[in-house]
C-alpha positions in Angstrom: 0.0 0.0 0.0 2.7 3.0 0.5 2.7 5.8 2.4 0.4 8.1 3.4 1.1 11.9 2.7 0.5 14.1 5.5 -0.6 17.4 3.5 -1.3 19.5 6.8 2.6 18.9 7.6 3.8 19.7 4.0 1.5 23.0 4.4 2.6 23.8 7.8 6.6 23.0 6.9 6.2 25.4 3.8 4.0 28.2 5.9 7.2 28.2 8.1 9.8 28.4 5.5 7.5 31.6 3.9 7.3 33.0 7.3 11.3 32.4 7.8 12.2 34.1 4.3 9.3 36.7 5.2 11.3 37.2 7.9 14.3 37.5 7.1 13.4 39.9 4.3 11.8 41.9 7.0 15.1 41.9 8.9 17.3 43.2 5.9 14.7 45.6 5.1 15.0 47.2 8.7 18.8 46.9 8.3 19.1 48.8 4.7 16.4 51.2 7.0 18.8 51.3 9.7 21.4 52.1 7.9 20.1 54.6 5.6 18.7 56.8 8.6 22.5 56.2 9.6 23.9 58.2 6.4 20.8 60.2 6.5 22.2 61.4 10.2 25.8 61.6 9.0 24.8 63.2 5.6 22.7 66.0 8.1 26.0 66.2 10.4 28.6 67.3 7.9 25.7 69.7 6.0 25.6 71.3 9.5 29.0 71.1 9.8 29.8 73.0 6.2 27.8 74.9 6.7 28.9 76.6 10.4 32.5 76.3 8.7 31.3 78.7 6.0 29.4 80.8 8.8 32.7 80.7 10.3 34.8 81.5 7.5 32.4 84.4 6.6 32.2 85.8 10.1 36.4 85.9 9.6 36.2 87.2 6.3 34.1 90.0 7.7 36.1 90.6 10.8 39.1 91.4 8.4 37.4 93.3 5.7 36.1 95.9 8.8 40.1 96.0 9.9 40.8 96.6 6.5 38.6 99.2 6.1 39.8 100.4 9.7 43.0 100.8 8.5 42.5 102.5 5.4 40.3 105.0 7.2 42.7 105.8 9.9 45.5 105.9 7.0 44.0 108.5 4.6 42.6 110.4 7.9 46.5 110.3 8.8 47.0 111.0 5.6 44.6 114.6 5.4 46.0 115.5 8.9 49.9 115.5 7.5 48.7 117.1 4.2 46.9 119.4 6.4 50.1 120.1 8.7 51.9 120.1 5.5 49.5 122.9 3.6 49.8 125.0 6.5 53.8 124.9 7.0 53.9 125.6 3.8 51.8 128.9 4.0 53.7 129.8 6.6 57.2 130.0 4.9 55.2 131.4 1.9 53.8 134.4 4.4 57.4 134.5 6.2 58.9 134.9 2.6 56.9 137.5 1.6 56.8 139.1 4.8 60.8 139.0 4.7 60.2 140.2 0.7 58.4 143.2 1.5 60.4 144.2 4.7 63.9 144.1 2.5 61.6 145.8 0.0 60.8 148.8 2.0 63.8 148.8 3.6 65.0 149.5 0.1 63.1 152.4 -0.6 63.3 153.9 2.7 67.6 153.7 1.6 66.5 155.2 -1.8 64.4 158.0 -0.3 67.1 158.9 2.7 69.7 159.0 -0.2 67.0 160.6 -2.7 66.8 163.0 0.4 70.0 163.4 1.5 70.6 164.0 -2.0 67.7 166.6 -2.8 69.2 168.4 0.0 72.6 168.8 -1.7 71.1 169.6 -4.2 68.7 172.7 -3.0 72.3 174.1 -0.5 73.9 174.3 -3.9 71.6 175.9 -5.9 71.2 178.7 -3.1 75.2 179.0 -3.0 75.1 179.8 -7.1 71.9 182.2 -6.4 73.6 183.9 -3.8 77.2 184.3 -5.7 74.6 185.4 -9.0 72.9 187.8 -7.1 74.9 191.0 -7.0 73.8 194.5 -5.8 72.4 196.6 -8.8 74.3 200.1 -8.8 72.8 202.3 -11.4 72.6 205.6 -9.9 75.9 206.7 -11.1 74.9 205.5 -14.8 74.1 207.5 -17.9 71.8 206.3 -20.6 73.9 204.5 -22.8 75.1 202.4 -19.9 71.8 202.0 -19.0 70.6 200.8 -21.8 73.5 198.2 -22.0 73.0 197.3 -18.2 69.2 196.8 -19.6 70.1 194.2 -21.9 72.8 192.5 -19.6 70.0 192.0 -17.1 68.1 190.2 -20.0 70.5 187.9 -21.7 71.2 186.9 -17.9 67.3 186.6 -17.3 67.5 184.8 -20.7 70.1 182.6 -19.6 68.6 181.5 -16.5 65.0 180.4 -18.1 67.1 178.5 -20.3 69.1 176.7 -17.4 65.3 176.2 -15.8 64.1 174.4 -18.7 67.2 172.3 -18.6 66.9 171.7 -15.0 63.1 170.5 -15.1 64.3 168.4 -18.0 66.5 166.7 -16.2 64.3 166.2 -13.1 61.8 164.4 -15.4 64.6 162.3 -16.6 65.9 161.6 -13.5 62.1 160.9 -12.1 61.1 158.3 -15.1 64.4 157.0 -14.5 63.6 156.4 -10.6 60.4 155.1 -11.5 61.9 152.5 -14.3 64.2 151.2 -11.4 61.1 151.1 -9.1 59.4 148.6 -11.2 62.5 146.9 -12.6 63.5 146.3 -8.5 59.9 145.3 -8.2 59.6 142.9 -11.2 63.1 141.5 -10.2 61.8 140.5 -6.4 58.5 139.0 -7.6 60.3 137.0 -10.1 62.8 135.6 -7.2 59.9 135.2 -4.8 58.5 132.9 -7.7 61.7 131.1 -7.8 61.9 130.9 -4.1 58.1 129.5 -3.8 59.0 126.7 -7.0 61.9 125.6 -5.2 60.2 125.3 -2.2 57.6 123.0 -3.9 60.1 121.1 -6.0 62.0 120.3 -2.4 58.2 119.4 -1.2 57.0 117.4 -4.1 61.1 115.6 -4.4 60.7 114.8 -0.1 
């Protein structure tokens, strides 16, 4: 007769073995789970972690950019303070200069008026010491006509004669007065001109420092 097959153990033995591989498919399932919440975790950790380095390496970049711009601010206000300092040394050598310029310069011409004075005065004692040896008494009482009338025109070629030396006299004063004057200027052109060379070399010794 053979044997009898025992279906309710062949359906039990193969219910196990579905529920074992069910199993064990749950199992790696949960593992693969596991381990992708793992990276997941790790993959969050070094986002956070970038991401506070770039905070940080921003935060540093924008500590040293303020310095920097500290530093350029204090320069260029150190800067406007020396050219400052600088500006106003340099207007006062320029005022000391001309100061200096126009004391020498009237200096001068008080030396050329003193002498222009001394000289006027000269001048005046000697033309009183010729009037006084022209001027003679005029004795005509013991004259007779014909002397008279020679005495007559005596007196008028010496009247004559001294118009003429007038007119040469205010000649030359006007001479002598342009040519005062042309010195005037030519002194005065002269000192600008050196005052101008004095305030380029100044600036040249500025601009070479």
């Amino acid at each position: 007769d053979g044997e009898k097959v025992d279906f309710d153990d062949l359906h039990k033995k193969r219910q196990n073995k579905d529920l074992i591989e069910l199993q064990g498919l749950i199992d790696v399932h949960f593992e693969n789970r596991k381990k992708e919440e793992e990276e997941l975790i790790a993959l969050k950790s070094r986002i956070e972690k970038r991401r506070s380095e770039r905070a940080e390496i921003q935060r540093v970049r924008t500590e040293k950019d303020k310095e920097r711009q500290a530093r350029r601010e204090e320069e260029r206000l150190k800067k406007e303070e020396m050219d400052q300092r600088r500006k106003a040394d340099d207007d006062a050598k320029k005022k000391s200069a001309l100061t200096n310029m126009g004391s020498s310069y009237s200096s001068s011409l008080q030396k050329a008026d003193t002498k222009r004075g001394g000289k006027k005065q000269t001048e005046r004692e000697k033309k009183k010491k010729i009037l006084a040896e022209r001027r003679k008494p005029l004795n005509i009482d013991h004259l007779n006509e014909d002397k008279l009338k020679d005495k007559a025109k005596e007196l008028w070629e010496w009247m004559h004669q001294l118009e003429s030396e007038k007119y040469e006299h205010i000649e030359k004063l006007k001479r002598q007065k342009y040519e005062v004057s042309d010195l005037i200027c030519f002194f005065h052109r002269d000192t600008m001109q050196n005052y101008c060379y004095y305030t380029l070399g100044l600036e040249s010794i500025h601009f070479l420092n």
